[in-house]
C-alpha positions in Angstrom: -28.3 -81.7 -46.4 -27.9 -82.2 -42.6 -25.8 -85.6 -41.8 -27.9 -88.2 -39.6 -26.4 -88.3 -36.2 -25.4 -91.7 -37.0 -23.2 -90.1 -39.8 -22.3 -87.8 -37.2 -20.8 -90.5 -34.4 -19.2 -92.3 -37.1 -17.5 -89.4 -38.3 -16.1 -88.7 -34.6 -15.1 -92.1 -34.1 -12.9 -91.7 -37.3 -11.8 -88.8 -36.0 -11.3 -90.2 -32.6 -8.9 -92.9 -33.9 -6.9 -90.5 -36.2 -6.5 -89.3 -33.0 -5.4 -92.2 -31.2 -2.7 -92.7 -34.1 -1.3 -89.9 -33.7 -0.7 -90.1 -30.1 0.8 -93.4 -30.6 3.4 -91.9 -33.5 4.0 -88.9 -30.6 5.3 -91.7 -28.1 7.2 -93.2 -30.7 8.6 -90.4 -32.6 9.3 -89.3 -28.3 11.0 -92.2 -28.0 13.4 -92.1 -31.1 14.2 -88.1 -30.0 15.8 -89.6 -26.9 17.0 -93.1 -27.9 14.1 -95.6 -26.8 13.1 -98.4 -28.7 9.1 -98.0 -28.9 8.0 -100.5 -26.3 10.4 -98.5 -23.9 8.7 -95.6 -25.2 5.6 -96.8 -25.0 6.0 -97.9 -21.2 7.3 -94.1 -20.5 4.1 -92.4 -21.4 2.6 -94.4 -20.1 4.2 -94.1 -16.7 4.5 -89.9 -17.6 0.4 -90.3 -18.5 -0.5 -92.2 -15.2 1.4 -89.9 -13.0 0.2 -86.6 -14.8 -3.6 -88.1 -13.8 -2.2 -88.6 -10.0 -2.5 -92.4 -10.4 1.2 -93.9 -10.7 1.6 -97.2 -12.0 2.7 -99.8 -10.6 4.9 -102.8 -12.7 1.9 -105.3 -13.1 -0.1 -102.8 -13.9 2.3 -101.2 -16.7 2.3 -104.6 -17.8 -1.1 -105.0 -18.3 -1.3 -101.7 -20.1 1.1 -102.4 -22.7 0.4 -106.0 -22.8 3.6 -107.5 -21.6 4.6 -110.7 -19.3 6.0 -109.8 -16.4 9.4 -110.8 -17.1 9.3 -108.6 -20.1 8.0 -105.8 -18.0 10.6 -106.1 -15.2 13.3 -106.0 -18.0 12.0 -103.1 -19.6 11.8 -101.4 -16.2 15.5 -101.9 -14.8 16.3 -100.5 -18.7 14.5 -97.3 -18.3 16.1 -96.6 -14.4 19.2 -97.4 -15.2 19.1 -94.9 -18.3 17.9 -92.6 -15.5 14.0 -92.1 -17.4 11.9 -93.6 -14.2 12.7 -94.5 -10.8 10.4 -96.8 -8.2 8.9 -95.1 -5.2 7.8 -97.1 -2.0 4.7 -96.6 -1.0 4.6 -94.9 2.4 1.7 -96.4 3.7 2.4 -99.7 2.6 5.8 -100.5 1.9 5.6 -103.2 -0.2 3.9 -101.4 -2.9 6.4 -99.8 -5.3 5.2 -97.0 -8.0 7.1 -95.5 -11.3 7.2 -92.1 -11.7 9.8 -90.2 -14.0 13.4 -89.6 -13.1 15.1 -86.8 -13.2 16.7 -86.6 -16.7 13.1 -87.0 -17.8 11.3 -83.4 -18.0 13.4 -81.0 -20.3 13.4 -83.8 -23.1 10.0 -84.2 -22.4 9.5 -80.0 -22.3 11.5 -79.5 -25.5 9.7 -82.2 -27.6 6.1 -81.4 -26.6 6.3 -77.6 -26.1 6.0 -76.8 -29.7 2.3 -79.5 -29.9 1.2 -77.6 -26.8 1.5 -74.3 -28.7 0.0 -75.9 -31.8 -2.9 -77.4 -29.5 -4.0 -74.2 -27.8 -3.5 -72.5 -31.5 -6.2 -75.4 -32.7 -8.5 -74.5 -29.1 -8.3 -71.1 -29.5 -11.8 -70.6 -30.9 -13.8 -72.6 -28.9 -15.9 -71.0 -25.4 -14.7 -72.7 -22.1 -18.0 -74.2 -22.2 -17.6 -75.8 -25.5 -14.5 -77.1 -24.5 -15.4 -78.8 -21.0 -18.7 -80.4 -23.6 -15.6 -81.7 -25.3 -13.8 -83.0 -22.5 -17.4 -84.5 -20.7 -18.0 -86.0 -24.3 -14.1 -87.8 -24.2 -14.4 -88.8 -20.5 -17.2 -90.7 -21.1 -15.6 -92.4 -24.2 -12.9 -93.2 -22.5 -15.3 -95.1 -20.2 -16.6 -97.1 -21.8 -13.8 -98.0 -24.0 -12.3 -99.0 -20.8 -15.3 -100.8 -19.3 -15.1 -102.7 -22.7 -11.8 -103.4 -22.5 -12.0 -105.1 -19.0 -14.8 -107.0 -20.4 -11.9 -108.9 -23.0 -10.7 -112.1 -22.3 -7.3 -111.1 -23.5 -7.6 -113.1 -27.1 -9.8 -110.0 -28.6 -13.4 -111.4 -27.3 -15.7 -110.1 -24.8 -16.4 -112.5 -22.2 -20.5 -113.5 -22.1 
């Protein structure tokens, strides 16, 4: 019996968050392998993630994204360059904009940790057609969308504003 495409969705948004999960445990079990507590950790990839899509953050928007104040986040911050993980970058067309990107002791951690899942992930990609795959990656984009077009639509307490 074929599944209703409602059965179908619903079974990819289950899968979807599984997903999600598990990229949270691989930013925290990251952070253990190189002695961060997990909201360091957390802040790191998401400074590694921001930069790897050619958008660095700056600190009120890492803030926002891992939903601290901004105290909290400027602490957090001078913790992770003085431990050498990010360092801020003046903007050269405006000065007074500063970006995090990662420092220098940053990348063969980073390359030892995550080599073995990018092996395991083209192992698991292997048997899907380039089309197939950019279907997949059209099909997460616009996810992604709208899951961030829903989240800007939250008031910050968990309801969408009307």
């Amino acid at each position: 019996m074929e599944s209703s495409a409602a059965d179908a969705q619903r079974d990819l948004i289950a899968a979807l968050h599984e997903h999600g999960m598990a990229y949270s445990e691989l930013g925290r079990q990251f952070g253990a392998a190189i002695g961060l507590h997990v909201t360091d950790a957390t802040a790191l990839v998401e400074i590694l993630s921001a930069h790897g899509r050619g958008v660095p953050l700056t600190q009120s928007a890492l803030g926002r994204r891992i939903g601290l104040t901004p105290g909290a986040t400027s602490s957090l911050i001078n913790r992770l360059e003085t431990a050498g993980r990010i360092r801020r970058v003046r903007d050269t067309a405006d000065r007074r904009v500063v970006t995090l990107h990662a420092g220098e002791n940053v990348d063969a951690p980073l390359d030892h940790f995550f080599a073995p899942l990018v092996t395991r992930m083209g192992t698991a990609m292997h048997g899907y057609s380039p089309e197939e795959l950019a279907g997949f990656t059209r099909l997460l984009t616009g996810l992604i969308a709208a899951m961030t077009g829903y989240t800007k639509e939250l008031d910050g307490r968990g309801t969408a504003q009307t």
